[in-house]
N, C-alpha and C positions, 0 to 999 in steps of 0.2 A: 697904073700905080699899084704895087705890091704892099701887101703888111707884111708886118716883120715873122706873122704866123705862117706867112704863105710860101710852099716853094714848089719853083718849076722844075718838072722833070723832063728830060728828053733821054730818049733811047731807050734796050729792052727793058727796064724798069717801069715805065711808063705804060707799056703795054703789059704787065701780066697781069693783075688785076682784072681785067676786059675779055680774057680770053681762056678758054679750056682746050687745054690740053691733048691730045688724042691717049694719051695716058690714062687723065682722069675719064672719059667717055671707057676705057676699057675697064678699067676699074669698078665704073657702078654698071656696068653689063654683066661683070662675071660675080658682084654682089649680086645684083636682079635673078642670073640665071638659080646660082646657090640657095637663096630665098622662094623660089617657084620650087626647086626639084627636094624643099623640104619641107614644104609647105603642101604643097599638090598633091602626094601620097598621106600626107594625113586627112585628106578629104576623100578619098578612096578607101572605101572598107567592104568587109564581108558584111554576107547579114547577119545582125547581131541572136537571132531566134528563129527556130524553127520547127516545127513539130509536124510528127505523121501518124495520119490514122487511117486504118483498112475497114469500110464497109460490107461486108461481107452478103447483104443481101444486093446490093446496087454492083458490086465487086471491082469497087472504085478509091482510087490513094486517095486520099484530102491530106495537100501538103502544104501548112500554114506559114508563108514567111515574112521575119521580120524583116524589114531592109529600109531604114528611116535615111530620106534624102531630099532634098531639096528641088530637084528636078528629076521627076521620074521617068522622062524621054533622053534624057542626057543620062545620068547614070540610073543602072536600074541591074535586077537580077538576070543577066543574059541566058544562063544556061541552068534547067534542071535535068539533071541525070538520076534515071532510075534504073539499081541493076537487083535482080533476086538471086541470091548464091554467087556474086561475083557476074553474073552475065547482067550485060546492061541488057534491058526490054524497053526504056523509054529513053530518048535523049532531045527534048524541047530546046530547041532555040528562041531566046527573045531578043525584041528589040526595043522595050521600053516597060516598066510592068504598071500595073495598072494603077496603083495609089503611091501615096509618097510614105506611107509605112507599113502597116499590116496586112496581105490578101491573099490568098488560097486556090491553088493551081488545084484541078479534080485530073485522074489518069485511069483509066481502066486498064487494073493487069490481075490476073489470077494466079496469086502465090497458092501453094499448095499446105496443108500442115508440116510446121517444122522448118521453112525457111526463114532465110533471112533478108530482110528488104532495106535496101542502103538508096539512098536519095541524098544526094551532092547538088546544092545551090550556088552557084557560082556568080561573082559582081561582074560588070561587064567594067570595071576600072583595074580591080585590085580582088583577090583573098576568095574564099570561099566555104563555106558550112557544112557538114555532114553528120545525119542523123541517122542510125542503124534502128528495127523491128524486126522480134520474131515472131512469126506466123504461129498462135496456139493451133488447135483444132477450132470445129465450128464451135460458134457461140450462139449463136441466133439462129430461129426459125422463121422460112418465109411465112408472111401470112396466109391465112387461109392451110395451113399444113400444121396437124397436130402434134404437139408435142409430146414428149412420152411421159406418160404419168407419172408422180410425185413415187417416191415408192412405198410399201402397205406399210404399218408401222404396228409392232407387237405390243408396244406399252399401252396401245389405249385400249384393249380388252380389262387391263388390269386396273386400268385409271379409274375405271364405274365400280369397282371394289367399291373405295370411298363415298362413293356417293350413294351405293345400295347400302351400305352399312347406316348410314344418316336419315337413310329414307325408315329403314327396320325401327332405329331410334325414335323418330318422329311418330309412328304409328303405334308405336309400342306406349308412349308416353299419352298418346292420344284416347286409346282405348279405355285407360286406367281412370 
């Protein structure tokens, strides 16, 4: 027995409700795919920081990079490249780096006074960093190796003026 709310259906009416489409299946695949390939490159970046410095007694790069990520075996800093005056000298591959943001690769190379020291950190997803140095002259002395004395300075002959004057004063006031 039917109510008067109720009614039967038969034929394709009755069935679309029940079924999807091969239409609709393509339709949220090529929203899905759209959504990954805009989504995915914003989770791939360069490293946001980096910085170099030359040791010059140990005559080793310390190259500090930032590279904050979630999985440091899955994405990580693949490649540092080291070149001085345009010639690479170092070219490191990785394959995972060691912490999930801050850590410091060492490289032994010997710039000379006056170049210049370019070091390229590359993500192993997307982008990559580049920080230039130019090599002063030395700065430092190894230890155990004397350095060169301060140099003589002419004012302090003149300096004891004042204070011989002060001294005459003192004596002179003393005697009286």
């Amino acid at each position: 027995m039917l109510h008067r709310s109720e009614k039967i259906m038969h034929g394709p009416a009755s069935t679309q409700c029940g079924t999807v489409s091969l239409n609709h299946i393509l339709y949220l695949l090529v929203i899905a795919v759209f959504v990954w390939l805009v989504v995915h490159p914003a989770s791939a970046h360069a490293p946001s920081d980096m910085s170099i410095s030359y040791n010059e007694l140990s005559k080793e790069l310390q190259v500090t990079i930032t590279h904050q990520v979630p999985n440091p075996q899955a994405h990580y800093v693949r490649e540092v490249r080291i070149a001085i005056n345009g010639n690479v000298v170092s070219d490191s591959q990785y394959t995972s780096q060691p912490v999930s943001d801050t850590f410091t690769y060492t490289y032994p190379v010997l710039p000379t006074p006056g170049d210049t020291i370019e070091v390229t950190a590359s993500c192993s997803i997307a982008g990559s960093l580049s920080r230039q140095m130019y090599m002063p002259g030395p700065t430092a002395t190894p230890s155990g190796q004397p350095s060169s004395p301060p140099p003589l300075t002419q004012k302090a002959a003149l300096g004891i003026i004042p204070v011989l004057g002060a001294l005459l004063a003192i004596l002179g006031i003393w005697r009286r």
